[in-house]
C-alpha positions in Angstrom: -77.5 44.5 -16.5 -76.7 47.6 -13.9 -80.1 47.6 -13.4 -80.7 43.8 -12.0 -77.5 44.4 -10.1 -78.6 47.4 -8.4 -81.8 45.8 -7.8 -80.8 42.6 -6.2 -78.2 44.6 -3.8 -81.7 46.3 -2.5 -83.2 43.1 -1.7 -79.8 41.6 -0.3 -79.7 44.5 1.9 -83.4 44.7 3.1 -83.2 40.5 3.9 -80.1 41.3 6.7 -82.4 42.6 9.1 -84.9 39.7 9.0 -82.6 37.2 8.3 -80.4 38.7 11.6 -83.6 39.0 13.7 -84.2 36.1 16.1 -86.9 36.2 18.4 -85.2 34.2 21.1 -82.4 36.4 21.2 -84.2 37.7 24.1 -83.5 34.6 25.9 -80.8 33.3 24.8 -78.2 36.1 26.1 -79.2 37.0 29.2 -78.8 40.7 30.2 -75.0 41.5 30.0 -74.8 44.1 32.5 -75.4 41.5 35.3 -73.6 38.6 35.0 -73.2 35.6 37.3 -69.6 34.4 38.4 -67.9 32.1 40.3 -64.3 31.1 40.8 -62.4 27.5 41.1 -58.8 26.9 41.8 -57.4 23.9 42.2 -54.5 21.9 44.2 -53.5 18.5 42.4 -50.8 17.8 44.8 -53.2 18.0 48.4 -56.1 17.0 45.8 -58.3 19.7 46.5 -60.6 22.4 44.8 -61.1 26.0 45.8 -64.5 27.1 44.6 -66.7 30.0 45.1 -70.6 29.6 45.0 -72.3 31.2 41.7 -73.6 34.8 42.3 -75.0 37.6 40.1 -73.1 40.9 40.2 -72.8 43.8 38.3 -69.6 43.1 35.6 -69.0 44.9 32.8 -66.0 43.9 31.1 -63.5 41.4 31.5 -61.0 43.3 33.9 -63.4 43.2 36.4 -64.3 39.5 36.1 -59.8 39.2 36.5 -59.7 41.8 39.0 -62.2 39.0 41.0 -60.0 36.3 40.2 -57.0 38.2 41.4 -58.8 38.5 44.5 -59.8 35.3 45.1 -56.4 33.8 44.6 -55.0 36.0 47.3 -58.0 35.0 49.2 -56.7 31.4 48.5 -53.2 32.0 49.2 -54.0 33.8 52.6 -56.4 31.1 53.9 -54.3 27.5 53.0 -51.1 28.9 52.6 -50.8 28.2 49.1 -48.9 30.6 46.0 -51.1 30.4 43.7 -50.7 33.0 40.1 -52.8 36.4 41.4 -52.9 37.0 37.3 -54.5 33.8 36.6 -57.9 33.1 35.1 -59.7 31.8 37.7 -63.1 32.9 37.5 -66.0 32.3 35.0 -68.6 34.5 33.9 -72.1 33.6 32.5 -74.5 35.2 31.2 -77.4 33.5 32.6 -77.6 31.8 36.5 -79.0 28.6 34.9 -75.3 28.3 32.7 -73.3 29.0 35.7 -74.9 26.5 38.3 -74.6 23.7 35.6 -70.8 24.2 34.9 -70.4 24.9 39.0 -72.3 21.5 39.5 -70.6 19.6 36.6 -67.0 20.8 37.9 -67.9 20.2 41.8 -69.2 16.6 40.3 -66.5 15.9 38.3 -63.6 16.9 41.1 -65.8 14.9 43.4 -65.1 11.7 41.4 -61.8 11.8 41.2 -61.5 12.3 45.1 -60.6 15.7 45.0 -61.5 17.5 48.1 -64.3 20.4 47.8 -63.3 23.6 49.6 -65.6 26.2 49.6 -64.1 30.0 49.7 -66.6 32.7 49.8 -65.2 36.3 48.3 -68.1 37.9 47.7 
């Protein structure tokens, strides 16, 4: 009985690899160290959205992507006169370009319906 126990935890532990292996992992995360971003606040009250165009940079952790946001609010708040958070989450990091131009084009799209006025605020 030891025996068959012993011998299946071999072949339960030689299957992770294969069955963790994907060979589209490749493409399906993009390479981490570059990342692209773009930042959005918005302004119900003068119905308006503050965006920033999607760019690749060099981020690698999640301070830096705040530390952007942090600057593009005071950006923001320097330029229209608003007081917006500077702690705020306000931009978004992809992995991959194609991720972050269709959530930048479904946002833009979606503000545009609702007759939001698109501001464009470049940071970078």
């Amino acid at each position: 009985m030891k025996s068959a126990f012993l011998f299946s935890k071999k072949i339960f532990l030689l299957t992770i690899p294969v069955l963790t292996y994907s060979p589209l992992h490749h493409f399906a995360y993009a390479n981490t160290s570059t990342q692209s971003i773009w930042c959005s606040i918005s302004d119900p009250a003068g119905e308006r959205i503050f965006v920033s165009n999607p760019i690749r940079r060099p981020i690698p952790s999640r301070m830096a992507i705040m530390d952007y946001g942090s600057r593009f609010a005071r950006t923001v708040n320097s330029r229209f006169g608003l007081h917006v958070v500077l702690e705020g989450n306000h931009c978004h990091a992809f992995p991959s370009s194609y991720r972050a131009a269709t959530t930048y084009a479904a946002l833009v799209s979606r503000m545009a319906d609702q007759n939001f006025k698109i501001i464009s605020v470049s940071i970078f």
